[in-house]
C-alpha positions in Angstrom: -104.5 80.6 44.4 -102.9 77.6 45.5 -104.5 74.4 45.7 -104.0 74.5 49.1 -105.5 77.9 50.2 -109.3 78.1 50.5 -111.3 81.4 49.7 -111.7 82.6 53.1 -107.9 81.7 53.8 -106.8 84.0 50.6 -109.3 87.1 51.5 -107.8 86.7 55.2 -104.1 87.6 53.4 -105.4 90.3 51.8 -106.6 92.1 55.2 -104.8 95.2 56.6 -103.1 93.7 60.0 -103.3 97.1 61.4 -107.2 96.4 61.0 -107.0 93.4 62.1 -104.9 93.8 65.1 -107.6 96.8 66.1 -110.6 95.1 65.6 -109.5 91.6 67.9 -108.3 94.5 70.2 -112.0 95.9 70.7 -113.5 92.7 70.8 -111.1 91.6 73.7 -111.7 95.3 75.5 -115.5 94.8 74.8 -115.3 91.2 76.2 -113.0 92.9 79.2 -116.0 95.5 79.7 -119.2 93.0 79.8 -120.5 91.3 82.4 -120.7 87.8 83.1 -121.6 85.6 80.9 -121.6 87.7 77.7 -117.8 88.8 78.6 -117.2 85.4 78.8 -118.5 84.6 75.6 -116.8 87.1 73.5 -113.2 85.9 75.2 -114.0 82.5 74.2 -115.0 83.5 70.6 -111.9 85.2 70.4 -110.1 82.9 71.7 -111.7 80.2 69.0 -110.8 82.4 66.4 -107.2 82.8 67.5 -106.8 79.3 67.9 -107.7 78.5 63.9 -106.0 81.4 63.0 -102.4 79.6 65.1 -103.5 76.3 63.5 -103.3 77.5 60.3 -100.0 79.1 60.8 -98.1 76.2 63.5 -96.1 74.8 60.8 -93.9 77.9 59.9 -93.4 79.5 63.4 -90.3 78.9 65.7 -90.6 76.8 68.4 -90.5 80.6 70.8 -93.5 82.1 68.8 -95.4 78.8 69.3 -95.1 79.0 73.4 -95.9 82.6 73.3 -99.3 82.1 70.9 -100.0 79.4 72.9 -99.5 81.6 76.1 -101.4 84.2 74.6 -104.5 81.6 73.7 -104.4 80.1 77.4 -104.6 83.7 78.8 -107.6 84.1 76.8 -109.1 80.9 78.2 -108.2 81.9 82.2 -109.5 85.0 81.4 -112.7 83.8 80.0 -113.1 81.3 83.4 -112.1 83.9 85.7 -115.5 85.8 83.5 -117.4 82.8 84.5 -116.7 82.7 88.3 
């Protein structure tokens, strides 16, 4: 491990992205699905998680994956106020 890895950061490498990819895919559907407030909860959550996740990895992406991460994220965000209203 390098010294500039944490734990978590080293057992989040060693997850199966297929996984990964279904599980935040659930989570958004199950956000989708709620009602209200709880919906709006989950897509921020998500939306939190993705946003340490992009942190982590800004320094090695192009400048074109960055907009579309960053897309991504502020769809997250609308979605999660359109919840709210």
């Amino acid at each position: 491990m390098q010294r500039t890895q944490s734990a978590w950061e080293l057992r989040l490498a060693r997850l199966n992205p297929t996984s990964v990819f279904l599980a935040a895919l659930a989570l958004m559907l199950a956000a989708l699905f709620a009602p209200g407030l709880a919906g709006a909860l989950l897509l921020l959550v998500l939306a939190a998680a993705l946003g340490m996740l992009m942190s982590k990895t800004w320094p090695v992406q192009t400048a074109g994956m960055r907009a579309v991460r960053l897309s991504v994220l502020a769809l997250l965000v609308a979605g999660a106020v359109a919840k709210l209203l």
